[in-house]
N, CA, C and O atoms as a GROMACS GRO file, in nm:
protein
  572
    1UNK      N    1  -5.121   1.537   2.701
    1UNK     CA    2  -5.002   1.593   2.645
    1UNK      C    3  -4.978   1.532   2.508
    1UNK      O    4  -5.005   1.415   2.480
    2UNK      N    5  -4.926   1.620   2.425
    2UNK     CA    6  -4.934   1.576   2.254
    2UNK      C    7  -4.778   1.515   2.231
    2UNK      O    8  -4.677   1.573   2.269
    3UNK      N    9  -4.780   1.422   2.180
    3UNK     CA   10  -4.640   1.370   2.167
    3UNK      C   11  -4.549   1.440   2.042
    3UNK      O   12  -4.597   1.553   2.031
    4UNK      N   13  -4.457   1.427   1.957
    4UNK     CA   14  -4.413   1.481   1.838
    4UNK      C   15  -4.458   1.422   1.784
    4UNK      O   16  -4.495   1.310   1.821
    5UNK      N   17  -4.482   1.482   1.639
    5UNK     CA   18  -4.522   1.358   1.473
    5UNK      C   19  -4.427   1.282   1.464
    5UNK      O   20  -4.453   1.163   1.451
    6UNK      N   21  -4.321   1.312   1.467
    6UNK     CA   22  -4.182   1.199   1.471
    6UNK      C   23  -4.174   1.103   1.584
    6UNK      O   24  -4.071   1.035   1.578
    7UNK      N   25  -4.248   1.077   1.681
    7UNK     CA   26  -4.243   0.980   1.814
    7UNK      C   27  -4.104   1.053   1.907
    7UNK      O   28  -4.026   1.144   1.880
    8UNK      N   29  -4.120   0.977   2.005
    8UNK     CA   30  -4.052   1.027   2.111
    8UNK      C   31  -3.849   1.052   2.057
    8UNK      O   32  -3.776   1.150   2.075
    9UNK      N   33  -3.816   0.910   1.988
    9UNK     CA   34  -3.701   0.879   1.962
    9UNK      C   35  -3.617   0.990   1.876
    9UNK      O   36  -3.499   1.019   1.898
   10UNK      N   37  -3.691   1.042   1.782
   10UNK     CA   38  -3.663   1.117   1.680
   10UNK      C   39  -3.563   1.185   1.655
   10UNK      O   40  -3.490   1.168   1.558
   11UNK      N   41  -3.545   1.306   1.774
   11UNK     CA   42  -3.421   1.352   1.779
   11UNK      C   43  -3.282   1.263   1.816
   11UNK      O   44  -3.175   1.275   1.756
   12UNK      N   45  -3.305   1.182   1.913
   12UNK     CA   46  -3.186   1.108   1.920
   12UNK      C   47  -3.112   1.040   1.763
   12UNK      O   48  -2.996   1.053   1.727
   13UNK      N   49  -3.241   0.956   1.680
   13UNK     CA   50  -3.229   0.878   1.578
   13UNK      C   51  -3.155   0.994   1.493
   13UNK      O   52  -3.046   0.970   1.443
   14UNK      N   53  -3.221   1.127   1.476
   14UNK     CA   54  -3.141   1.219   1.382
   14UNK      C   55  -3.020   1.278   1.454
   14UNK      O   56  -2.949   1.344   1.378
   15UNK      N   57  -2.976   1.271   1.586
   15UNK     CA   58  -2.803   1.235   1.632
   15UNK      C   59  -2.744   1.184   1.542
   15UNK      O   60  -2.663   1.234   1.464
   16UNK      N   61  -2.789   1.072   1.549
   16UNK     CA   62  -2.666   0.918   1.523
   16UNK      C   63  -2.712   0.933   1.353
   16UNK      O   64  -2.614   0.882   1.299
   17UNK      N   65  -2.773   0.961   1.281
   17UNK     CA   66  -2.776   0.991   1.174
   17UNK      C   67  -2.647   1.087   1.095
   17UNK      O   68  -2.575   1.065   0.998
   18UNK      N   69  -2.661   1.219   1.204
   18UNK     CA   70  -2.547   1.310   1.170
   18UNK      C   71  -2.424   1.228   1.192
   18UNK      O   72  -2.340   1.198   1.108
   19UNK      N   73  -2.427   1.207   1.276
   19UNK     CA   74  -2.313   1.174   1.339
   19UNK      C   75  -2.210   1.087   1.290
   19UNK      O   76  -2.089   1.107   1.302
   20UNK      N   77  -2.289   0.946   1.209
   20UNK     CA   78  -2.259   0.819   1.182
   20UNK      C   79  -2.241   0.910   1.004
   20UNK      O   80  -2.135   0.893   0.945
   21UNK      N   81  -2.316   0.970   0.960
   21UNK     CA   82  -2.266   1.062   0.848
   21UNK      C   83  -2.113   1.108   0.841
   21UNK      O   84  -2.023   1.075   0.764
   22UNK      N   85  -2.115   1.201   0.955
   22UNK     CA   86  -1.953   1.266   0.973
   22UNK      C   87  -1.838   1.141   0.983
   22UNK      O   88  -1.745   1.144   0.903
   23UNK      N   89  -1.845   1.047   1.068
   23UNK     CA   90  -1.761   0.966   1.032
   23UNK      C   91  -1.728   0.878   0.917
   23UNK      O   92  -1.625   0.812   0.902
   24UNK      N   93  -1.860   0.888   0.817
   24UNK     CA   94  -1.805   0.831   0.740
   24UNK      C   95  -1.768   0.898   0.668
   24UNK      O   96  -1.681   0.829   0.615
   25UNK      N   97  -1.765   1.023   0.604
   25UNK     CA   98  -1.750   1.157   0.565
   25UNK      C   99  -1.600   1.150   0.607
   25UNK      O  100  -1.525   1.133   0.510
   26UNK      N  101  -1.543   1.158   0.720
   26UNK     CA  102  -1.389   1.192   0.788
   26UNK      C  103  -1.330   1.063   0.748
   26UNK      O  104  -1.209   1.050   0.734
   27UNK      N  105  -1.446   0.936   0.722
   27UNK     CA  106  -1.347   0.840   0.658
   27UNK      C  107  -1.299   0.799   0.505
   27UNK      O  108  -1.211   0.724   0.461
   28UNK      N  109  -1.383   0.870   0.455
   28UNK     CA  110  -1.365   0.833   0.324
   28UNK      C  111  -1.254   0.971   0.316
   28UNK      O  112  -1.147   0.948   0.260
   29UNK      N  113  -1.273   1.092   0.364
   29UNK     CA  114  -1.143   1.198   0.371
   29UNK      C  115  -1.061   1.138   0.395
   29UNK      O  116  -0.969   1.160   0.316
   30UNK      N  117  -1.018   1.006   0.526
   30UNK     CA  118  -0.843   0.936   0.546
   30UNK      C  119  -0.820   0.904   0.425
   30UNK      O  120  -0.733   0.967   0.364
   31UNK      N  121  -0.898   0.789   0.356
   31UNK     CA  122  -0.884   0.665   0.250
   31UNK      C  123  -0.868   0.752   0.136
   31UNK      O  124  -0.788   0.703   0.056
   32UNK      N  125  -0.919   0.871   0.095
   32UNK     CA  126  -0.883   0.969  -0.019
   32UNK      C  127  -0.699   1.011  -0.013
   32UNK      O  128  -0.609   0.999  -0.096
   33UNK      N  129  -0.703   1.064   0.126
   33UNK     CA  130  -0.537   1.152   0.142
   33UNK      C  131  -0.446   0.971   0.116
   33UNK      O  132  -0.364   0.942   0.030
   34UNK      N  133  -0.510   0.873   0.239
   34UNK     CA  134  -0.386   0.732   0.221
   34UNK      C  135  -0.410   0.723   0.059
   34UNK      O  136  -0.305   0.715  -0.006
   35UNK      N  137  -0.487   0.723   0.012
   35UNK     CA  138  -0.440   0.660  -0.177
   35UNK      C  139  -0.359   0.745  -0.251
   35UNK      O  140  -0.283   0.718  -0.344
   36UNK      N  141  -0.399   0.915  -0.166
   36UNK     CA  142  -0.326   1.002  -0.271
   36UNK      C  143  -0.157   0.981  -0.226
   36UNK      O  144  -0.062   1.011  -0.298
   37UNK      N  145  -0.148   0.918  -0.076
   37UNK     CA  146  -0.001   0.907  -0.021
   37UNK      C  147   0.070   0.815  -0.079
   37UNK      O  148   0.192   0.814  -0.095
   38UNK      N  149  -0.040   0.706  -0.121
   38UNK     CA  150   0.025   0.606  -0.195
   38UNK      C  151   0.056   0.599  -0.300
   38UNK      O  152   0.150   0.530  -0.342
   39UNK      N  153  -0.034   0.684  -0.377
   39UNK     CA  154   0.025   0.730  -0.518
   39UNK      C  155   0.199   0.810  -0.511
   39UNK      O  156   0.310   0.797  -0.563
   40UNK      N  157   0.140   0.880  -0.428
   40UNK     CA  158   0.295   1.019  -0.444
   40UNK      C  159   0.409   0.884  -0.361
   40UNK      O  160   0.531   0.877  -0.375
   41UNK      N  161   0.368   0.840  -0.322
   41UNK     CA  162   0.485   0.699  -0.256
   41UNK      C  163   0.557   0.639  -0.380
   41UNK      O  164   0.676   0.637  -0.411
   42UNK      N  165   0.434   0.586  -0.446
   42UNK     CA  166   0.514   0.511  -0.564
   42UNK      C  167   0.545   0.553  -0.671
   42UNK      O  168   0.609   0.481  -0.748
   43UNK      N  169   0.507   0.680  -0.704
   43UNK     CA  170   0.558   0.771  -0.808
   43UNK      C  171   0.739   0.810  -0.734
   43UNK      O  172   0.851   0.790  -0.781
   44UNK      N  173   0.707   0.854  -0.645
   44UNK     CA  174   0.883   0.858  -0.546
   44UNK      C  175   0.946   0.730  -0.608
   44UNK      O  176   0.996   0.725  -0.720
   45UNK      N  177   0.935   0.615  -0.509
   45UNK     CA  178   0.980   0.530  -0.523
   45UNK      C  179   1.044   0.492  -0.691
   45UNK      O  180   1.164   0.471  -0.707
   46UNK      N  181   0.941   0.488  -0.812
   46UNK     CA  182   0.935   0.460  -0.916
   46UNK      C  183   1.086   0.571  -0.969
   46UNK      O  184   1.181   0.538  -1.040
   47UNK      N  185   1.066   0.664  -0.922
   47UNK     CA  186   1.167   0.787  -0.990
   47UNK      C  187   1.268   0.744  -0.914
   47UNK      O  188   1.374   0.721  -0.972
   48UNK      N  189   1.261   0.728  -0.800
   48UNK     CA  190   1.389   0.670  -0.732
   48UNK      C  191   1.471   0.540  -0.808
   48UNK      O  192   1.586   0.511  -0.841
   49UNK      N  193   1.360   0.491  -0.812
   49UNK     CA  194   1.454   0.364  -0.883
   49UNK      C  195   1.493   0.406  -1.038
   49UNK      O  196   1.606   0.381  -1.077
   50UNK      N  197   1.396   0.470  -1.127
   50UNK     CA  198   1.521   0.492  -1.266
   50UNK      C  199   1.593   0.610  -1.248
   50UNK      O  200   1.636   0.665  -1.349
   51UNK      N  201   1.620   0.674  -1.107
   51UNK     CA  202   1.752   0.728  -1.167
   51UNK      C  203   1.842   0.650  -1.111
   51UNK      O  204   1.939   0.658  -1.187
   52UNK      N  205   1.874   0.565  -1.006
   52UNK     CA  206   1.936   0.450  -0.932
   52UNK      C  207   1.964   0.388  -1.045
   52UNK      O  208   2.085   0.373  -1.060
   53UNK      N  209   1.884   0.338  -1.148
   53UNK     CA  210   1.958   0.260  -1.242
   53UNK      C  211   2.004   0.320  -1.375
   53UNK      O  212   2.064   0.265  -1.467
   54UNK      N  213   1.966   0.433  -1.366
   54UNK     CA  214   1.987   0.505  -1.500
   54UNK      C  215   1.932   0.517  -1.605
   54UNK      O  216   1.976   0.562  -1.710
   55UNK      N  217   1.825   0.476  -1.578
   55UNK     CA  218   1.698   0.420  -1.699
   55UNK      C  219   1.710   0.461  -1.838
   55UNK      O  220   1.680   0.579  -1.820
   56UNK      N  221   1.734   0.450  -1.981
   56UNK     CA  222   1.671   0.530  -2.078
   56UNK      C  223   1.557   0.505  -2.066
   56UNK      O  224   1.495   0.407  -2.025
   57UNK      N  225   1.518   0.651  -2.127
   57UNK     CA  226   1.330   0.662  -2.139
   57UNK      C  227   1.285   0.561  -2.203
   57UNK      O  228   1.164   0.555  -2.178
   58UNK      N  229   1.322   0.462  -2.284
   58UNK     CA  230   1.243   0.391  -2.331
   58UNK      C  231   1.261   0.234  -2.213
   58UNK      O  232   1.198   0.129  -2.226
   59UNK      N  233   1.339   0.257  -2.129
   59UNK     CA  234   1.348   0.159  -2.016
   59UNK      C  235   1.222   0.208  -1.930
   59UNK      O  236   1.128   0.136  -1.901
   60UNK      N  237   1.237   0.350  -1.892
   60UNK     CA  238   1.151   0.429  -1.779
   60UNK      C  239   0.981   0.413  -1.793
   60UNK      O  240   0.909   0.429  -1.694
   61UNK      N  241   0.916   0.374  -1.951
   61UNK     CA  242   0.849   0.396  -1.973
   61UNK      C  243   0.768   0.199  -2.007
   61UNK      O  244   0.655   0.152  -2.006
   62UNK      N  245   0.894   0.151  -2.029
   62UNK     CA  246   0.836  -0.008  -1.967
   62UNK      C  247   0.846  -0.076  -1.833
   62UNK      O  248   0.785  -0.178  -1.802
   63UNK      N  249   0.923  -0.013  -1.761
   63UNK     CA  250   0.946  -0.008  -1.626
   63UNK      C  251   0.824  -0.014  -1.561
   63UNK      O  252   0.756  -0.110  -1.524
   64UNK      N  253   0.802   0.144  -1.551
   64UNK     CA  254   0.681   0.190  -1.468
   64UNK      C  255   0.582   0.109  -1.448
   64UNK      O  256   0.563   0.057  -1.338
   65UNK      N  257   0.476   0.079  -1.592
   65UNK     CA  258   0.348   0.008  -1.490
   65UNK      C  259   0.416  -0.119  -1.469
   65UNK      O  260   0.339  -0.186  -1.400
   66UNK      N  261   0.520  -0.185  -1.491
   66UNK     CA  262   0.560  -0.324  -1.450
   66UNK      C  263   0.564  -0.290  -1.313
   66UNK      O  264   0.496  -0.361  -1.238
   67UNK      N  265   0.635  -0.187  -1.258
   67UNK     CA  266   0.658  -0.175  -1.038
   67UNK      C  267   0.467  -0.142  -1.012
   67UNK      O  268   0.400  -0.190  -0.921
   68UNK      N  269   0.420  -0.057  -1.112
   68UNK     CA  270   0.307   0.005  -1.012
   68UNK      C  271   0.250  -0.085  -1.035
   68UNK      O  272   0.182  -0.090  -0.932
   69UNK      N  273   0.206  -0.209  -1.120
   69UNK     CA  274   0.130  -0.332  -1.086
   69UNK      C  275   0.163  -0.410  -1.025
   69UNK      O  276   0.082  -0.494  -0.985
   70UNK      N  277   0.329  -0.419  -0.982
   70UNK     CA  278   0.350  -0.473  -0.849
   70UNK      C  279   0.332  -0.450  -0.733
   70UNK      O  280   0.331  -0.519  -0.631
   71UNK      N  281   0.316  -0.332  -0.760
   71UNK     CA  282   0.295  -0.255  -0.565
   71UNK      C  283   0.178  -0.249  -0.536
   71UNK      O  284   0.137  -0.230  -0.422
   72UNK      N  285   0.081  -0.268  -0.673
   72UNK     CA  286  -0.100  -0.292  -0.612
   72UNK      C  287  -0.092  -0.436  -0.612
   72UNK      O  288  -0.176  -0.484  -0.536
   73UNK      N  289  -0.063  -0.471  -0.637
   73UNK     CA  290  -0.074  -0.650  -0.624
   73UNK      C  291  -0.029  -0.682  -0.453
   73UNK      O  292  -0.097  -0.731  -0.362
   74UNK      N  293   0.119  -0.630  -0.455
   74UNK     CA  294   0.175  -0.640  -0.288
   74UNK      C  295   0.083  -0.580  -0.200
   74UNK      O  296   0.071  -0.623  -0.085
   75UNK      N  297  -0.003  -0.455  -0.256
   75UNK     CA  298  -0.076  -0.357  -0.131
   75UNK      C  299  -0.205  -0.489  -0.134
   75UNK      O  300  -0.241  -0.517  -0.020
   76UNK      N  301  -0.259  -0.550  -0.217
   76UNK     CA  302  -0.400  -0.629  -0.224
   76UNK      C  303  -0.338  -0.722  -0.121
   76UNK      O  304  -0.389  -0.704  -0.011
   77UNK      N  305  -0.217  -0.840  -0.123
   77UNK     CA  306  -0.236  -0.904  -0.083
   77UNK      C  307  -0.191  -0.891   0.086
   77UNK      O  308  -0.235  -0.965   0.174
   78UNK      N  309  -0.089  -0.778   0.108
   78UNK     CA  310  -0.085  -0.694   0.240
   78UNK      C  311  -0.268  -0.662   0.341
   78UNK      O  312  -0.296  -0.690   0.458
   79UNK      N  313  -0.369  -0.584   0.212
   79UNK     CA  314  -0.448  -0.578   0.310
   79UNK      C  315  -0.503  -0.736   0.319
   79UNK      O  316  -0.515  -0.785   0.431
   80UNK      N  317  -0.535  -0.816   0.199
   80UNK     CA  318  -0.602  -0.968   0.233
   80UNK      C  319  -0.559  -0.995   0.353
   80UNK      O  320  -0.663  -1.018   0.415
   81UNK      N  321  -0.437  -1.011   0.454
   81UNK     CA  322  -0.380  -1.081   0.534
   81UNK      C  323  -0.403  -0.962   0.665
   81UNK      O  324  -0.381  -1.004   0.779
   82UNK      N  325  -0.438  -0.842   0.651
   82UNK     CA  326  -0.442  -0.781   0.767
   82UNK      C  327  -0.562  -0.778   0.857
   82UNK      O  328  -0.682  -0.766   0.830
   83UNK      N  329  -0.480  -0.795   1.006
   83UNK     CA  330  -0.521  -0.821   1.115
   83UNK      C  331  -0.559  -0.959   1.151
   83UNK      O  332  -0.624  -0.985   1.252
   84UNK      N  333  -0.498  -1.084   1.029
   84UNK     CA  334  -0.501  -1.208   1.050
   84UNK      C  335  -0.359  -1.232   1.083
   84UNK      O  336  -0.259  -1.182   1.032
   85UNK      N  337  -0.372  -1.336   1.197
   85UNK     CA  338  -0.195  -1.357   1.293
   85UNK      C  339  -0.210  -1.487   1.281
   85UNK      O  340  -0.313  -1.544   1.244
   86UNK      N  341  -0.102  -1.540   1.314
   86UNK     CA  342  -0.005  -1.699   1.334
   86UNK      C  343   0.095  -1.698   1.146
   86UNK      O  344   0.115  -1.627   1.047
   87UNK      N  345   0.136  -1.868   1.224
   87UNK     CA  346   0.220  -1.859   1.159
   87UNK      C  347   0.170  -1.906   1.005
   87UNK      O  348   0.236  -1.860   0.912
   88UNK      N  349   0.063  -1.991   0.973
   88UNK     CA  350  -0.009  -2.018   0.868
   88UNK      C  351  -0.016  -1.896   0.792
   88UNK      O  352   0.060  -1.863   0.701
   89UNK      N  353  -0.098  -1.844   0.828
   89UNK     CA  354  -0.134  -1.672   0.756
   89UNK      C  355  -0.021  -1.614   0.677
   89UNK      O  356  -0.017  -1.603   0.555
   90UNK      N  357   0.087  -1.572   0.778
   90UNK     CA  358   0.219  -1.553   0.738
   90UNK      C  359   0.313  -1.568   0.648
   90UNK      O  360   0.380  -1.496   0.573
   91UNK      N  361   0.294  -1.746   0.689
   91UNK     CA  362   0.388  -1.791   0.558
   91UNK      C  363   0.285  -1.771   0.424
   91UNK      O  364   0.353  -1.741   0.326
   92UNK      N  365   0.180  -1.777   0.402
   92UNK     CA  366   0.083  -1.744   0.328
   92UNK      C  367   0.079  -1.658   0.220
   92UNK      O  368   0.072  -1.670   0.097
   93UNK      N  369   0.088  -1.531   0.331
   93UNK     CA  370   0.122  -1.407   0.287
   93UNK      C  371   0.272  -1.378   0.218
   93UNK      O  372   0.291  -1.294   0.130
   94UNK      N  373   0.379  -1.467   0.277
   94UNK     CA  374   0.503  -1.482   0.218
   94UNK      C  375   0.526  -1.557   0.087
   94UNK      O  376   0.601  -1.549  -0.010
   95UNK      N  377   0.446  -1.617   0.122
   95UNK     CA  378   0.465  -1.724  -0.053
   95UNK      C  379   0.403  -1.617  -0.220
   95UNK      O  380   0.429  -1.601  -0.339
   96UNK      N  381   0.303  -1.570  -0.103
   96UNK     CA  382   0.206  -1.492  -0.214
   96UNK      C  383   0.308  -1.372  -0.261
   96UNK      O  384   0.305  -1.347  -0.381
   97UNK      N  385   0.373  -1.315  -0.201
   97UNK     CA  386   0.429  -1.189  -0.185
   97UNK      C  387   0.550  -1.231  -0.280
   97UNK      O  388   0.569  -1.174  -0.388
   98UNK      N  389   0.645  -1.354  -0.223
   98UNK     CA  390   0.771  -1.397  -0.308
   98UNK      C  391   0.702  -1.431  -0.477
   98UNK      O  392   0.773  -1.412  -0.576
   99UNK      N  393   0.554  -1.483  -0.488
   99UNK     CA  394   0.550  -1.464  -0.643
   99UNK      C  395   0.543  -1.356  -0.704
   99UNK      O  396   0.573  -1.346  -0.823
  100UNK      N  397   0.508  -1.274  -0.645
  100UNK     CA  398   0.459  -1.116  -0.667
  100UNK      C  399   0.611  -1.072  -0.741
  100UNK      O  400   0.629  -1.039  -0.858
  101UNK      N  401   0.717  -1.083  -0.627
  101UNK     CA  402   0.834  -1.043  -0.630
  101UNK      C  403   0.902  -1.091  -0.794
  101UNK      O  404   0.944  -1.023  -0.887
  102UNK      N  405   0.885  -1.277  -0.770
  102UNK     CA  406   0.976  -1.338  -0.925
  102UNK      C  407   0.873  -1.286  -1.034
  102UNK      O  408   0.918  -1.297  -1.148
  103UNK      N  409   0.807  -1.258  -1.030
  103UNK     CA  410   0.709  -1.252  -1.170
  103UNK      C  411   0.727  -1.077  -1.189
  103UNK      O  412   0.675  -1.016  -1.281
  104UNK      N  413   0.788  -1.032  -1.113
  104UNK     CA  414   0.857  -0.836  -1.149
  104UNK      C  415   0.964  -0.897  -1.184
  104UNK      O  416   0.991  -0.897  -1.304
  105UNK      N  417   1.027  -0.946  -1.116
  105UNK     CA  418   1.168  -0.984  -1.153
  105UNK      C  419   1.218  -1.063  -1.323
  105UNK      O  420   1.318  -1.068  -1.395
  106UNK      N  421   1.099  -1.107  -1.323
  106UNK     CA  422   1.085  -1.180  -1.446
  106UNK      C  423   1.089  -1.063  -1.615
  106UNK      O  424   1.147  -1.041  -1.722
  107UNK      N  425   0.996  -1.031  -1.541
  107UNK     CA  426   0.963  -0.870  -1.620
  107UNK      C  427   1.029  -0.794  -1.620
  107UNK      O  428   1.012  -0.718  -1.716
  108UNK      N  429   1.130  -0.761  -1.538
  108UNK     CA  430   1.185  -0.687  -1.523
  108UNK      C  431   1.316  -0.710  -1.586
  108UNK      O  432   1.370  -0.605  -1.619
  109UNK      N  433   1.393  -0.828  -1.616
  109UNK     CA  434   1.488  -0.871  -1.645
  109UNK      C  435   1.512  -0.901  -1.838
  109UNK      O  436   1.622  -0.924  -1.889
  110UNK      N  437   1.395  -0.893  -1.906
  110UNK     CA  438   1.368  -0.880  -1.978
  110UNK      C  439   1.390  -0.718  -2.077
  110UNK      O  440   1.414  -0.682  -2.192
  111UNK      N  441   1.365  -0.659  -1.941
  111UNK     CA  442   1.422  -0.474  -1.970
  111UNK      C  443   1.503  -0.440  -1.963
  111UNK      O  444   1.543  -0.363  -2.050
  112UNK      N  445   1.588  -0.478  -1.848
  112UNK     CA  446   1.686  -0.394  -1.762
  112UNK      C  447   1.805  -0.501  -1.840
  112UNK      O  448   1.791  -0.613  -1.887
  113UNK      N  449   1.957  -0.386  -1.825
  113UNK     CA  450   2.079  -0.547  -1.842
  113UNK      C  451   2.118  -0.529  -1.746
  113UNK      O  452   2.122  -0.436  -1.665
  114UNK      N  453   2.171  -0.698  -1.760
  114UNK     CA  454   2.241  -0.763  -1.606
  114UNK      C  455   2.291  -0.677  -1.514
  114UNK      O  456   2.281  -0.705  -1.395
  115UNK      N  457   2.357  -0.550  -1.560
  115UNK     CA  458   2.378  -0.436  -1.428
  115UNK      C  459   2.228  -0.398  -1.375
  115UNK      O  460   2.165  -0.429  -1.274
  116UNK      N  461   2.214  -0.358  -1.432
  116UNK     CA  462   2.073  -0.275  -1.395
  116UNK      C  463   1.993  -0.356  -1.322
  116UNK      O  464   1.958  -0.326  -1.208
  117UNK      N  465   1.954  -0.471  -1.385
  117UNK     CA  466   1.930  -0.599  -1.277
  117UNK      C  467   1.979  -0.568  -1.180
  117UNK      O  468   1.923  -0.482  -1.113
  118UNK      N  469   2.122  -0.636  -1.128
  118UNK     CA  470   2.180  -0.663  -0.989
  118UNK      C  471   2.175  -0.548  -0.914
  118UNK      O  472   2.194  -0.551  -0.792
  119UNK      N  473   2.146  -0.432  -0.985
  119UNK     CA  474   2.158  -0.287  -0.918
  119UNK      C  475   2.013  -0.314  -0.833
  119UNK      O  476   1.979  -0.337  -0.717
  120UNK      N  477   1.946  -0.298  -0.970
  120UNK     CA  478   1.785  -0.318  -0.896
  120UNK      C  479   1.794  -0.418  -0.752
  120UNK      O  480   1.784  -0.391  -0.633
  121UNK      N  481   1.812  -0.518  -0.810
  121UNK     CA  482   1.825  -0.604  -0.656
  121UNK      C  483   1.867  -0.595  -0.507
  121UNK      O  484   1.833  -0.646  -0.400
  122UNK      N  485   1.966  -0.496  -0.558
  122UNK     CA  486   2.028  -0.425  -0.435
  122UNK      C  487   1.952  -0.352  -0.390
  122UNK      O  488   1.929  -0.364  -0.269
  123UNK      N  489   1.881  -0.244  -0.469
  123UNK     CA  490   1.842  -0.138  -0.417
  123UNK      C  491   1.697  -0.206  -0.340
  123UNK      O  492   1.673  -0.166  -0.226
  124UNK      N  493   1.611  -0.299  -0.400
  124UNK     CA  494   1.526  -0.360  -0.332
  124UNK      C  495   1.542  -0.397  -0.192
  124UNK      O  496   1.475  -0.353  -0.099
  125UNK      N  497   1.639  -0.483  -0.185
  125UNK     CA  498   1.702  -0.536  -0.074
  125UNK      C  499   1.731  -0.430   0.055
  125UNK      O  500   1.729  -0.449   0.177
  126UNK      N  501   1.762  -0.305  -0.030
  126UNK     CA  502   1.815  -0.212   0.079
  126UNK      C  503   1.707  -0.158   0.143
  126UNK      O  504   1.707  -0.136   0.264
  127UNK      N  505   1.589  -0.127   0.048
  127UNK     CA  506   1.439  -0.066   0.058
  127UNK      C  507   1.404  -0.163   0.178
  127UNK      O  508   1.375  -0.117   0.289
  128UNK      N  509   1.410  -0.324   0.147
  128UNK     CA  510   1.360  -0.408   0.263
  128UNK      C  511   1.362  -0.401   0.408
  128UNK      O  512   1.283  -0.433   0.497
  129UNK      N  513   1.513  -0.331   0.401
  129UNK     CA  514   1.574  -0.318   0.528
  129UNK      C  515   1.518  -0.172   0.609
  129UNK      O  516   1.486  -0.164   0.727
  130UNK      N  517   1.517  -0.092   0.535
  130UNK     CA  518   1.484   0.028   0.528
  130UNK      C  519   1.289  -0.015   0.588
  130UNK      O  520   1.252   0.021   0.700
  131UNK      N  521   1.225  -0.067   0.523
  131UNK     CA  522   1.115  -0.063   0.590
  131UNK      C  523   1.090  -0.205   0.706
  131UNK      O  524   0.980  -0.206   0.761
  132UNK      N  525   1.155  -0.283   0.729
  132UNK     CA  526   1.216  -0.314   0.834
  132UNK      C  527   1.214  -0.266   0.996
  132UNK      O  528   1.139  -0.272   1.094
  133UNK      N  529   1.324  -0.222   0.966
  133UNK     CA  530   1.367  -0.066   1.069
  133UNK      C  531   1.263  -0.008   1.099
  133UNK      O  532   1.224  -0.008   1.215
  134UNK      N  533   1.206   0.044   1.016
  134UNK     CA  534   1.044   0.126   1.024
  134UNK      C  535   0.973   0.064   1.047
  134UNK      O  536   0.879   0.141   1.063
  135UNK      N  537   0.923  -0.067   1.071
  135UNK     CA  538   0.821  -0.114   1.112
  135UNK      C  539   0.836  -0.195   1.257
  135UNK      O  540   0.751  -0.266   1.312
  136UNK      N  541   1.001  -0.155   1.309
  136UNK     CA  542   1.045  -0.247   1.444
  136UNK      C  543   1.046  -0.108   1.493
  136UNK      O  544   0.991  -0.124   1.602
  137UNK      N  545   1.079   0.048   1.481
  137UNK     CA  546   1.051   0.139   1.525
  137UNK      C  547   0.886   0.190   1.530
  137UNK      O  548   0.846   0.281   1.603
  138UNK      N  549   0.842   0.151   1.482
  138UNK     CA  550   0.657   0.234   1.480
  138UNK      C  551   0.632   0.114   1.611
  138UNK      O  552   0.565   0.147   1.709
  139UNK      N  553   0.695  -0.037   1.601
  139UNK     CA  554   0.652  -0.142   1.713
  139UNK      C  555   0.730  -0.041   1.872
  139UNK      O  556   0.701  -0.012   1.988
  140UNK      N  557   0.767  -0.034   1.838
  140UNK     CA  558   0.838   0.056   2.001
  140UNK      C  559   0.788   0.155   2.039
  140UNK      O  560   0.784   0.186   2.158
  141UNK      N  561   0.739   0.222   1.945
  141UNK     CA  562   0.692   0.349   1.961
  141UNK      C  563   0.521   0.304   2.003
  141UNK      O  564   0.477   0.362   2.101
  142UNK      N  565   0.475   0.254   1.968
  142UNK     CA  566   0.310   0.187   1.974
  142UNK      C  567   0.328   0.137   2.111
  142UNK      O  568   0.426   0.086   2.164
  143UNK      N  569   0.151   0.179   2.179
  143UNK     CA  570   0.156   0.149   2.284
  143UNK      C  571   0.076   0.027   2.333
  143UNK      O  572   0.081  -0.007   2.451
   0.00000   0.00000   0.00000
């Protein structure tokens, strides 16, 4: 009996070929839509906050990459720390995150006046709470 030119395995090996293709194919499709979500997130967010403070355009336009280089800085050091637990890690991730925070704040204070500041602060603060909530509800909801 004549075996295949490809050996016995062949078809299986070109399975997991397709296969291991499509998933990565369906994964790089998630990681495309999550960046484009994250974009349209912080473009929201960003518009949210200068009309919250009232921005003139020439505020709106030094503003901007000051938050969106904060929110890739916060998203880098969010994934660095994910799926690492205790309390080391944590505070870690907290220290890293609170410089993230004074060094916008820094920048930011430089733009904005003292209203617009304390406004900003608020509205941060409120955002905190706001994803908070959302992340003690997705815990309840998770099984």
């Amino acid at each position: 009996m004549k075996t295949c030119f490809f050996g016995k395995g062949w078809l299986a090996s070109l399975a997991l070929v397709v296969l291991l293709g499509s998933m990565l194919s369906n994964s790089l499709r998630a990681d495309t839509a999550s960046a484009s979500s994250t974009l349209d997130r912080q473009t929201n967010l960003v518009e949210k906050i200068s009309a919250q403070l009232q921005l003139a355009a020439e505020q709106k336009v030094k503003v901007e990459p000051i938050l969106k280089e904060s929110f890739a800085k916060r998203k880098a050091v969010i994934e660095r720390y994910r799926g690492q637990s205790g309390l080391k890690a944590w505070r870690s991730m907290r220290k890293e995150l609170d410089s993230i925070r004074q060094e916008t704040d820094e920048k930011l204070a430089t733009i904005l006046s003292k209203d617009q500041m304390k406004a900003y602060q608020k509205l941060r603060s409120e955002m905190k709470a706001e994803l908070r909530e959302t992340i003690r509800e997705r815990r309840k909801t998770s099984p």
